[in-house]
FIBA-46185 format. One line per field, with one value per residue (C-alpha): residue number from 1; x, y, z. Coordinates in Angstrom, 3 decimals. Each point is the difference from the previous one (the first is absolute). Example, Ala and Ser with C-alpha at 12.3 -4.5 7.8 and 13.67 -1.06 7.14 Angstrom:
BEGIN
nr: c(1|2)
east: c(12.300|1.370)
north: c(-4.500|3.440)
up: c(7.800|-0.660)
//
This chain:
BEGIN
nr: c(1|2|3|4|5|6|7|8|9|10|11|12|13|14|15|16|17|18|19|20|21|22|23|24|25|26|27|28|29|30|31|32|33|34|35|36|37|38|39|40|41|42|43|44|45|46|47|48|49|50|51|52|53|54|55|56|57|58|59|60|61|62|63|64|65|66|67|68|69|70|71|72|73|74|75|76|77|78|79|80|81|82|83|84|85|86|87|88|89|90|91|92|93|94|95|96|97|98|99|100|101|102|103|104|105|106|107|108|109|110|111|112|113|114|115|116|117|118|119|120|121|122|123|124|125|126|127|128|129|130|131|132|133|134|135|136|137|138)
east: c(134.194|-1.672|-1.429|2.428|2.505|-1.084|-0.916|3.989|1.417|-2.418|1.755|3.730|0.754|3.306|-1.223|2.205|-0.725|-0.722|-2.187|-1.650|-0.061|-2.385|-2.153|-0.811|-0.895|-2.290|-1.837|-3.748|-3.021|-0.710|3.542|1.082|2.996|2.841|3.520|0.913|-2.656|1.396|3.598|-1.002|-1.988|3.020|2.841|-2.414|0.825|2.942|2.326|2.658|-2.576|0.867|-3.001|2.026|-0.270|-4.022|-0.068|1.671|-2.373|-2.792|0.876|0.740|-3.231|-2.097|2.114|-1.001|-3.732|-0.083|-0.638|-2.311|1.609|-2.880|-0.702|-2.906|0.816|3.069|2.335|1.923|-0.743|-1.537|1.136|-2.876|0.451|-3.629|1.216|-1.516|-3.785|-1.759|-1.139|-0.804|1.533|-2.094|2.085|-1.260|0.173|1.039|2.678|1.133|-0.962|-0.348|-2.176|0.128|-3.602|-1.705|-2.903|-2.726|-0.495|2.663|1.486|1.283|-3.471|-1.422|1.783|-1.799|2.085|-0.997|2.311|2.585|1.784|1.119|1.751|0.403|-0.226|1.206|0.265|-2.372|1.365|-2.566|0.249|-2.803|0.622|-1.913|0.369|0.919|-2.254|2.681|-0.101|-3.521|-0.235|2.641)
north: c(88.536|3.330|2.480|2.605|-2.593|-0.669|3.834|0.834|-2.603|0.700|3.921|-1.837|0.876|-1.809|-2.239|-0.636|-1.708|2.759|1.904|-3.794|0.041|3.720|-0.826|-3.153|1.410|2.687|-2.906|-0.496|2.118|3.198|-0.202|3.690|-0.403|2.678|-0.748|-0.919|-2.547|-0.925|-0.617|-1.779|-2.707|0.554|-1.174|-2.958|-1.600|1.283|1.660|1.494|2.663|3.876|2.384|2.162|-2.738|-0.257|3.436|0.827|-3.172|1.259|3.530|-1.736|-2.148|4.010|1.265|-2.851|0.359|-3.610|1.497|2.659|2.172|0.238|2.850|-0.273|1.681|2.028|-3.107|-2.479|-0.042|-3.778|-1.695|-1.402|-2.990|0.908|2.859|-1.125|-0.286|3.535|-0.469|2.356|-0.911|-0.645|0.640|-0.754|2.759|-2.211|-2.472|1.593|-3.274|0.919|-1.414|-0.027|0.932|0.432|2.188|0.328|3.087|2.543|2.618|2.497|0.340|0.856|2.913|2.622|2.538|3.004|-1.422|-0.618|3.601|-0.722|-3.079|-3.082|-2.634|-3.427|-1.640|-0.341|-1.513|-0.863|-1.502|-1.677|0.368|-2.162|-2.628|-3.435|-3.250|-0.088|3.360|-0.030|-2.682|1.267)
up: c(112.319|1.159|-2.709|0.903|-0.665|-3.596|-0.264|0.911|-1.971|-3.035|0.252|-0.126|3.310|1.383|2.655|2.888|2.895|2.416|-2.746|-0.396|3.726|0.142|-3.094|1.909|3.133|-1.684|-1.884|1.141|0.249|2.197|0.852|1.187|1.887|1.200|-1.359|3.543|0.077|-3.378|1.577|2.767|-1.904|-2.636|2.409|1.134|-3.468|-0.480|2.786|-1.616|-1.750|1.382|0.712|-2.338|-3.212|0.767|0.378|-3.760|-1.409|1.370|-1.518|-3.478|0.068|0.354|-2.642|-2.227|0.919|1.106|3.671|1.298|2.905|2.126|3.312|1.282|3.613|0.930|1.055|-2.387|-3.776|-0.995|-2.970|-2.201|-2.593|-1.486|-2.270|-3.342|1.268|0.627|3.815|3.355|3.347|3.118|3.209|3.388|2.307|2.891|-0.673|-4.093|-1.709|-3.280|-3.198|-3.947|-0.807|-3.315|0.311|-3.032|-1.449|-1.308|2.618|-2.542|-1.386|3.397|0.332|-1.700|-2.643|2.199|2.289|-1.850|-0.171|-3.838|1.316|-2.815|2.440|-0.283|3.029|2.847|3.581|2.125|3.572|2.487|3.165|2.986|2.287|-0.771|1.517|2.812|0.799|0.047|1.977|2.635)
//
């Protein structure tokens, strides 16, 4: 049983089989995948499962907090399990692949309070962008 599984079920969430189905797909690590990636490897396991039901769990799962909505270019949001352990994103810049990173240090005390306009800040999104081994490589 994934994490998200026992994080959903640990919330009393009504588990059907198609919301079974999504959590189950989204289980793993540096998973970050668009709800029509989600659908496709949703119908895989179980056909009868509409774009518009992984659509409304996927929604729900946000809601909760037990997913992070992720955009990390202008295309397709990506759904991501890892939602209860502060991390960055590393993209490539050549295929999209995407990774959960934890860097050291603390990005909201980098940025100085002269640049902070006043602001109360608390919540720092950072992104690193480059080019995977593959792309690299090709």
């Amino acid at each position: 049983m994934s994490d998200l599984l026992e994080r959903l079920r640990g919330r009393g969430w009504r588990m059907t089989a198609q919301r079974r189905v999504v959590a189950e797909v989204l289980d793993g690590d540096h998973v970050h995948l668009t709800a029509d990636e989600v659908h496709a490897r949703a119908t895989a396991k179980l056909p009868e499962i509409s774009r518009a039901t992984v659509y409304n769990t996927l929604g729900e799962m946000v809601t909760l907090g037990e997913v992070l909505e992720v955009s990390t270019d202008r295309r397709a949001k990506r759904y991501d399990p890892n939602a209860h352990r502060p991390h960055q994103h590393l993209v490539c810049a050549g295929c999209g692949a995407i990774r959960d990173v934890h860097a050291s240090g603390d990005p909201l005390a980098d940025l100085p309070a002269s640049e902070r306009f006043g602001f109360t800040v608390s919540e720092v999104e950072v992104t690193y962008r480059g080019l995977c081994p593959d792309c690299t490589r090709a």
